[in-house]
N, C-alpha and C positions, 0 to 999 in steps of 0.2 A: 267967890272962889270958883263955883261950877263954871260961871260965865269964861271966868278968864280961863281954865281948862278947856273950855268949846273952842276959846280961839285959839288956844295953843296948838290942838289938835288939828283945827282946821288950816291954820298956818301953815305944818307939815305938811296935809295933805295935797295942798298948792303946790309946796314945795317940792314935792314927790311927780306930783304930775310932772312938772315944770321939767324934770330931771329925765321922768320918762319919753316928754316929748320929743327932750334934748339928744338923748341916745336915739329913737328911733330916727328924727330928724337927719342925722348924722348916720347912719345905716343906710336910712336909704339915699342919702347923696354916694356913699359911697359906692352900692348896688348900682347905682347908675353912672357912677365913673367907671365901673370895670364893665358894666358890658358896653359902654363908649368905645370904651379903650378897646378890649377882645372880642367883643361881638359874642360873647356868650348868652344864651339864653337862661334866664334864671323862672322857674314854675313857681313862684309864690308870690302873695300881696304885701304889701307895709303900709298900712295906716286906707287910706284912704286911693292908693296910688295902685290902680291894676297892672302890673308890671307884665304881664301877659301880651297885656293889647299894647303897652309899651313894645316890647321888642317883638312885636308882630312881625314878620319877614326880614329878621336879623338872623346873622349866621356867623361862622367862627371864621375870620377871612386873616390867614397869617402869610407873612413878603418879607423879603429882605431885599435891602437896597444893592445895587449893583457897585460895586467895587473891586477896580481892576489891580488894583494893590493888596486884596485880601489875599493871606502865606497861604493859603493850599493851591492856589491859582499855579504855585509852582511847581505842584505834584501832576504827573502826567496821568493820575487815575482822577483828576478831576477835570484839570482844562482841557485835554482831548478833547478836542470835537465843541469844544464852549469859547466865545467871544467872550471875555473877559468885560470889554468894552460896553458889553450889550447884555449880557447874563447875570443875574441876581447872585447872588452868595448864594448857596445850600443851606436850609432851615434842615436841623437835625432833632431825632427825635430819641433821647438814649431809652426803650421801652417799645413795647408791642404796640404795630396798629390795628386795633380791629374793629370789624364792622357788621352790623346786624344785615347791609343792604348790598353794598359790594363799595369798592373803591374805580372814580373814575378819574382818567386822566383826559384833561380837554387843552384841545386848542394848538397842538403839536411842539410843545415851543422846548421840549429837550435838549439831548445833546445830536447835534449835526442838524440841529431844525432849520438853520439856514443855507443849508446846501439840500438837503432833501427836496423833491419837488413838491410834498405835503405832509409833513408829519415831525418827527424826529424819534429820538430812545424815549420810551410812553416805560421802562422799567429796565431796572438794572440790578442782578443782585450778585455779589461779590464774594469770593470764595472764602476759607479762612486764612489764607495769610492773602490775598488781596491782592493775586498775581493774575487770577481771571474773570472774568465776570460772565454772568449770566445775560442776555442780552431781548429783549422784545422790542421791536420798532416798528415803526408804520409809518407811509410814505414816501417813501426813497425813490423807487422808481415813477411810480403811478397815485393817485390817490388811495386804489384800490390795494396794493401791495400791502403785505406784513412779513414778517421773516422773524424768527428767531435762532441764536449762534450763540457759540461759547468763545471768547475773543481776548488776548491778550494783547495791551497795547507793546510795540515796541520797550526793552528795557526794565519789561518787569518779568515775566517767566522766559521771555528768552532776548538775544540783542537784536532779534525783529518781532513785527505782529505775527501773532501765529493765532488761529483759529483751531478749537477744537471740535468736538462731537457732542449734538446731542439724542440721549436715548429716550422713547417714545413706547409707553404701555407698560414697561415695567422697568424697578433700578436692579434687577437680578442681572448679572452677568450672562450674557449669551441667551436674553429673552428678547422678546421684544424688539426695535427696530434700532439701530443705529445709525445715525447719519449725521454726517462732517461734509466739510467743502468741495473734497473731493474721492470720496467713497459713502459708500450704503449698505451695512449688511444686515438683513432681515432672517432673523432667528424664527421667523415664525411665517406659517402657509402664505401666500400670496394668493388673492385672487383677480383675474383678468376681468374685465368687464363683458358680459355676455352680451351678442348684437347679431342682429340677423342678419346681418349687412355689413360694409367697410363703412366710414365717417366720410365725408366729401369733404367736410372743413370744417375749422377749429372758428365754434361760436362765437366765442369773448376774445379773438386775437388783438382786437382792442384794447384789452384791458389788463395783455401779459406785453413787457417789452420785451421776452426773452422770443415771443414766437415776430421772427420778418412778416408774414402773410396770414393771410386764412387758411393755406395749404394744410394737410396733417403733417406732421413733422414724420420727419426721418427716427424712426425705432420705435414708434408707436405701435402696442401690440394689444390683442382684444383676441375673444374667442368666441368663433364664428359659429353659432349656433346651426346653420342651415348647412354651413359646410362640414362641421365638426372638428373643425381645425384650430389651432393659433395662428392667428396673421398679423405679418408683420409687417410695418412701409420701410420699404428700402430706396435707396436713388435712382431703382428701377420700378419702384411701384408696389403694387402689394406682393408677398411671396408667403407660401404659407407651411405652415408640417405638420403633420398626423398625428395626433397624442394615441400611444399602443396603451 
């Protein structure tokens, strides 16, 4: 009777193993079809299998296919500035992103990346009803260039593009600097650059397409330490006035 007890016991215990091996066996296929599939890194071991050195230089890599037929293609807050032909669908994210390190954007390939001469829209963030957007880009004109604007396409805040303002140093009303496409008002001191001298020419004219030449541009103004003055270049040269 004891005997046949040992093997009863021991039969379940088999059988128990058998069970255990079976679930983890099955765990970890599945741990390894999902970070197949997402590229997620998982910190832990199962069985025998160091899943660490597994997904050694893996990472979370998310795409969507390019589809010229996708419905927002035909809202003009998405295909502005996007080839349909050539452009991925938008991966959306309903939820915060955030980051212990920073967020980069690589490679230019936004919206206008193929007419820009190196870059395209690197961020975009949209008002609450989604008539303007906030705008950060890079390489439009130059490699070097960046720019950022508040921009409405045609058709959504008015029946053309209209560009607004952005403020700079504070969101207070009548602080801080204001500047739109074709005005600038500074709520706050200015200071001139102090120089013992006038400039003879603009260093990096290489690397702005706004300046023609190395000349100093026409309204350029500093203040002339030796003379005590503000000078300014005019289409006559430098001209200068007396601070009382």
């Amino acid at each position: 009777m004891k005997n046949k007890n040992i093997k009863v016991l021991l039969s379940a215990t088999i059988g128990l193993l058998a069970v255990l091996t079976t679930i983890t066996t099955i765990l970890l296929i599945k741990v390894i079809r999902l970070e197949d599939s997402m590229g997620v890194k998982v910190k832990t071991e199962i069985g025998s299998v160091d899943l660490d050195a597994y997904l050694k230089d893996k990472y979370v890599e998310v795409g969507k296919e390019v589809d010229p037929d996708w419905k927002k293609w035909k809202d003009v807050r998405y295909h502005y500035g996007f080839d349909s032909n050539q452009q991925p669908v938008f991966n959306t994210v309903n939820g915060v992103l955030e980051s212990d390190t920073m967020i980069s954007v690589r490679g230019g390939k936004g919206r206008w990346n193929n007419r820009f001469v190196s870059g395209g829209h690197v961020f975009e963030g949209w008002s609450g009803n989604e008539l303007s957007r906030l705008t950060l880009l890079m390489g439009k004109f130059h490699e070097t260039f960046a720019c950022i604007q508040t921009f409405s396409p045609a058709g959504l805040y008015g029946e053309e593009h209209r560009f607004g303002w952005v403020k700079i140093g504070s969101d207070v009303k009548k602080k801080g600097v204001d500047i739109s496409q074709g005005w600038t008002n500074l709520y706050t001191p200015l200071t001139l650059q102090r120089r013992r001298g006038a400039p003879k020419r603009v260093t990096d004219s290489d690397l702005n397409p706004q300046l023609s030449s190395a000349k100093v541009p026409v309204g350029t103004m500093y203040y002339d330490t030796t003379l005590e003055k503000v000078r300014v270049m005019t289409a006559d040269g430098w001209k200068s006035f007396v601070v009382e």
